[in-house]
Structure formats: structure tokens, C-alpha cells
C-alpha positions in Angstrom: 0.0 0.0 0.0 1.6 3.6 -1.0 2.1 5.7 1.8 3.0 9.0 0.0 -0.1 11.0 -0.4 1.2 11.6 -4.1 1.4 7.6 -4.4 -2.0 7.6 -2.8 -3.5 9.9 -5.6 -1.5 8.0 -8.4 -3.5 5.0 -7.7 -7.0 6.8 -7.7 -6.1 8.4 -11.0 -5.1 5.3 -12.4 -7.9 3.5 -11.1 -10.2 6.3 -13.3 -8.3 6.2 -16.5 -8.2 2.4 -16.4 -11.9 2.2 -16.0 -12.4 4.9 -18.9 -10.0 3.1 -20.8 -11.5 -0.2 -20.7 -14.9 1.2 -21.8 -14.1 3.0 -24.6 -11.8 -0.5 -25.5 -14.9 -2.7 -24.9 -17.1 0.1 -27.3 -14.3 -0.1 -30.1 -14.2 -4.0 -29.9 -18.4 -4.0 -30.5 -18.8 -1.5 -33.2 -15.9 -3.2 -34.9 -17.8 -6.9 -34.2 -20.8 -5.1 -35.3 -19.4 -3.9 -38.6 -17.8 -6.9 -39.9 -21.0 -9.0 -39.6 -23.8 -7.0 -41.1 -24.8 -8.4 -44.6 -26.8 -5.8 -45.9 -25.5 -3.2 -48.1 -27.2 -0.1 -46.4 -26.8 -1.5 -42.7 -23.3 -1.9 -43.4 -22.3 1.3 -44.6 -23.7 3.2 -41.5 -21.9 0.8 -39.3 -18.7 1.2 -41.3 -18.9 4.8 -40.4 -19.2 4.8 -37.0 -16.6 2.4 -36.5 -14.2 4.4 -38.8 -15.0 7.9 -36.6 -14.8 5.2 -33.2 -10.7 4.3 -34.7 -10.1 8.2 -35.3 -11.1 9.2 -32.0 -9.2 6.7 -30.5 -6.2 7.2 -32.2 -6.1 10.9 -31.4 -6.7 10.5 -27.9 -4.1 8.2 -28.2 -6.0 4.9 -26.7 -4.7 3.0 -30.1 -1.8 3.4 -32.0 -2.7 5.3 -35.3 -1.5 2.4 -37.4 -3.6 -0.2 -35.5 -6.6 2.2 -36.5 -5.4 2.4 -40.1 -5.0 -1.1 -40.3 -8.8 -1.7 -39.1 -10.5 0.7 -41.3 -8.5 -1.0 -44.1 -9.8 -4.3 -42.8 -13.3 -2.5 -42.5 -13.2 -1.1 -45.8 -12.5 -4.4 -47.7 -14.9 -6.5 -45.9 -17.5 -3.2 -47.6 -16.5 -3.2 -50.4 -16.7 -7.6 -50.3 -20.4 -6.7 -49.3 -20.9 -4.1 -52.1 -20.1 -6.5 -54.7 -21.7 -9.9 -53.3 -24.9 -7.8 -53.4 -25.0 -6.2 -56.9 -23.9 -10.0 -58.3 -27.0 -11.3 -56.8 
């Protein structure tokens, strides 16, 4: 147990940010879920979006590294564009 009041504090704050943290990890990991299994064209789109703008605001606060986050939305972006033409062959 710290005994400092400045250790003391430490562990409050990083008690918060871990909690915040783990939210906003456990929102990124659904929308991203979310987006890779919708099947319908319009569906899909609107959850490829939010999960882009999820990446970008992660990345700038710094949560994810900003190559993790371009390496999903490329992920994101062929598994559309997979959608996009399964649909217009059918």
C-alpha cells in the first residue's frame, strides 16, 4: 500500500483512466464486431462509419496506436467493399 499522499492519488487516478479506458476498448471491440457481420448493403455502410470515426477518435486520444486504427478501417473497408459486390452480383 503507497504511503505517499502523491502515491496515494496516483492510484485513484489510475484506477479512473483504467476504467475509462476499458470502456471506450470494450465500445471499439463491439462496433468493430458489429461492422464486420452486417450483410446488408445499407446496414453496413452506416456501421462502417461509426466504427471508422470510433478508430479516429481513438487514435487521437491516443487509446490505439494510429496504425492499429489504419489497419482496421482497411480491414473495415475491404470486408464493404466484399459486401458491395456480393450484393450487386446477386
Amino acid at each position: 500500500m503507497a504511503n505517499h499522499q502523491s502515491a496515494k492519488k496516483r492510484i485513484r487516478i489510475s484506477a479512473r483512466r483504467k476504467a475509462v479506458n476499458k470502456s471506450a476498448s470494450s465500445k471499439l471491440k463491439t462496433v468493430i464486431k458489429k461492422a464486420f457481420e452486417s450483410e446488408e448493403k445499407v446496414e453496413a455502410e452506416k456501421l462502417y462509419k461509426d466504427a471508422v470515426a470510433t478508430l479516429d477518435r481513438m487514435a487521437v486520444k491516443g487509446r490505439i496506436h494510429k496504425n492499429t486504427a489504419a489497419r482496421r478501417k482497411s480491414q473495415l473497408t475491404k470486408n464493404l467493399s466484399k459486401i458491395n459486390t456480393d450484393t450487386t452480383t446477386n
